[in-house]
Steps between C-alpha positions, in 0.01 A plus 500: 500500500627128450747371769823292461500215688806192478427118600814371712512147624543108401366217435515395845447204742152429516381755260700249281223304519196709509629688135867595563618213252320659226666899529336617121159457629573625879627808348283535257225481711643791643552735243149427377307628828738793501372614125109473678599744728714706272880382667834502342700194525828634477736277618513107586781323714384160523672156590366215377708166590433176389391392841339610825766717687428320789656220366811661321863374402790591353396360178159690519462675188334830468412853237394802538191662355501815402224745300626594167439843506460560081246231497359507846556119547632304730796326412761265649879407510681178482474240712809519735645356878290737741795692622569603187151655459509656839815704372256604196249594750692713708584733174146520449389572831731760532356676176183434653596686792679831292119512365360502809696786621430705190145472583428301157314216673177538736434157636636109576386211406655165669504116487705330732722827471885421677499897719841354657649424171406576115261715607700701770589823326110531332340405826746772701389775228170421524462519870669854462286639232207347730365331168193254539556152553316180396554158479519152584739257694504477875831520552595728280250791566593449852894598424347745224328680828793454745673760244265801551282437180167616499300141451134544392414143441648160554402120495608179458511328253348173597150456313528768257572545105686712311198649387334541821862634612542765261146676547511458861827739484355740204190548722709596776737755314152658323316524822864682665498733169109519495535369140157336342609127435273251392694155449580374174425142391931454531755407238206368251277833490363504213410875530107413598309705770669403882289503827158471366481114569147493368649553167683230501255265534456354120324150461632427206877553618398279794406170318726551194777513841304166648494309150763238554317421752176464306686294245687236765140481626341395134786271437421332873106435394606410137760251695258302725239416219795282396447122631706428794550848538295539791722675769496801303167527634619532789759772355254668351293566820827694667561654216129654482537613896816658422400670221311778685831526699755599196248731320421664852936573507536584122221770617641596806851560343392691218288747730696564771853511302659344795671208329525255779337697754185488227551115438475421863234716568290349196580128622375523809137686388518221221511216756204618672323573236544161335145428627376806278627316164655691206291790585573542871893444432473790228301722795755432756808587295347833348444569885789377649727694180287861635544429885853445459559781253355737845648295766836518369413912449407541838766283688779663350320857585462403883882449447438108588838293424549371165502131613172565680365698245534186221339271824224722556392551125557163350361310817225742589366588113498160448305379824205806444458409168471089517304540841231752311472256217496219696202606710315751293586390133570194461096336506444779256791414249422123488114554460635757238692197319164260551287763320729498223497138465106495524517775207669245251351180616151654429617622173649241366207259633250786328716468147889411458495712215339841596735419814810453279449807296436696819796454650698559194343854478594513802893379425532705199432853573708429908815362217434836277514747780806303653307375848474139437759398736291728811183412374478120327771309706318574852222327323643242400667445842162536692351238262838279566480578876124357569485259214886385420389559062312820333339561261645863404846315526352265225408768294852699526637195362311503222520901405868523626680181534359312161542853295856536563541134426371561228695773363832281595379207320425763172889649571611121500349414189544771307802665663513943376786581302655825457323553172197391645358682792131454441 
């Protein structure tokens, strides 16, 4: 059986800054990880000002977000002066409360919750009906306990994300109700298989991800064969260290489905795997991404605070991962990249041609089964990385590049017409 559970708080003083300013995607972060482990959302009382409360006025303006309950979305009022919304509130919170009593709602969710004032008559029910607790906000879990209510879980806020946030108090209401929850990726699920990190490591999703990157790379080399163009060079050569360092995050993120947590943990493997080239940075993210994925798991199961928990999993997957590549990988990946280069350079010094037509066998069938991006651009990057031009690069120019211009040129001289499709 499904429980009810309402999310009661505000957009707070420091979680202002750490995801209170944006309340759609805090709450809807929330009422994701509740689906994974088969919750109800039933009702939202949420204040979102225009500031950090800890810096209010009397012109602070402020609405209240509620859950539509025909459409099961969250919603908000107009912006008005915050004691007006308080007033709001206090209706709210006392139908919250009438609910409560009834036995229609199983479990509390707060964020920077106000037990002394909106939240009062909710808080006071709760504590009575001895309903689980969890939540975020120092303060206000402190005053939410000094009322009798029976807290399960509470952190700061300090270091931590809404997504982070919102499974950290799921896990904590499952675990209480012995419910099977395995996190959802958040607000953008797209509906895919969650906690099986290994299946989320996809190549091609990777370097498609890392591709602006590839291309402000090209245009750098492309750049300093211009005459007194020199320093980009220089611009080139920290942009080739670094690029181990954003594919290694892109990786990381996607894996672990931590958001910043992810990003963090994936720049710090990348940075010590920048030794390892395109290949080690790739390694260390796909690592770091898994090792976060468990840390994260495990921390919040060994009831560690949130705060810590982000610390521990961004800072530790991270350091494992880059170390390990650094020391064990790394050789390996760049005399990886060196046999490559030997590969070509012997086969185009054997015959240019053969060697042309071999790697566009190669190019077509990786563009036909939609893997070019995971399986030509590294490549192309290792050839970039040890020799600053390629040869494979040459020849995507040539199948790719001069096709399509090609086909424009054809469209610009003999434009279609309605009449005339083919």
């Amino acid at each position: 059986m499904s429980k009810n559970i309402v999310i009661l708080g505000s957009s707070g003083g420091n979680l202002y800054n750490l995801g209170g300013s944006n309340p759609n995607n805090l709450l809807e972060e929330i009422i994701e990880q509740s689906k994974a482990a088969n919750m109800n959302v039933t009702h939202i009382q949420f204040i979102a000002a225009t500031s950090s409360l800890d810096n209010i006025t009397r012109n602070t303006k402020a609405a209240i977000y509620e859950l539509d309950s025909s459409t099961n979305k969250v919603i908000n009022g107009e912006y008005k002066k915050l004691e007006e919304i308080n007033e709001i509130a206090r209706k709210i919170d006392e139908e919250i409360a009438s609910n409560i009593k009834k036995g229609l709602i199983d479990g509390i969710i707060l964020a920077s919750a106000d037990p002394e004032g909106v939240n009062k008559n909710a808080l006071k029910a709760a504590a009575e009906k001895k309903l689980p607790v969890v939540g975020t906000g120092g303060t206000s879990m402190a005053l939410a306990n000094s009322l009798g209510c029976n807290i399960i879980a509470t952190s700061g806020t300090t270091g931590t994300t809404n997504r982070t946030r919102a499974i950290s108090s799921i896990s904590h209401l499952a675990r209480y109700w012995d419910i099977d929850y395995t996190h959802s990726s958040g607000a953008s699920s797209t509906g895919e298989v969650q906690g099986r990190p290994f299946r989320k490591v996809r190549f091609r999703g990777i370097m498609t991800a890392s591709l602006p990157a590839f291309i402000a790379l090209a245009i750098t080399v492309a750049l300093s064969r211009i005459p007194n163009f020199d320093i980009m060079e220089d611009i080139f050569d920290i942009l080739i260290t670094s690029l181990p360092v954003v594919i290694s995050a892109i990786a990381a993120k996607q894996i672990s489905e931590l958001d910043e947590v992810g990003i963090v943990a994936g720049v710090v493997a990348g940075l010590l795997s920048t030794e390892g080239g395109i290949v080690g940075g790739l390694l260390a993210g796909i690592i770091a991404g898994i090792l976060a994925h468990y840390i994260f798991k495990k921390t919040i199961e060994w009831n560690f605070p949130m705060t810590t928990v982000n610390i521990v999993t961004g800072g530790f997957a991270g350091l494992i991962s880059g170390i390990f590549v650094y020391l064990l990988i790394a050789p390996l990946a760049l005399q990886l990249a060196n046999y490559i280069r030997w590969v070509i350079d012997t086969a185009i010094c054997f015959n240019p041609i053969v060697a042309g037509a071999l790697a566009g066998l190669l190019i077509w069938p990786a563009i036909l089964m939609g893997v070019y991006h995971a399986a030509i651009l590294p490549i192309i990057l290792l050839e970039i990385e040890t020799a600053g031009n390629n040869f494979i690069g040459a020849i995507d120019v040539v199948g790719l590049g001069m096709v399509a211009m090609g086909i424009n040129l054809a469209n610009i001289i003999f434009p279609r017409t309605k009449g005339r499709e083919h």
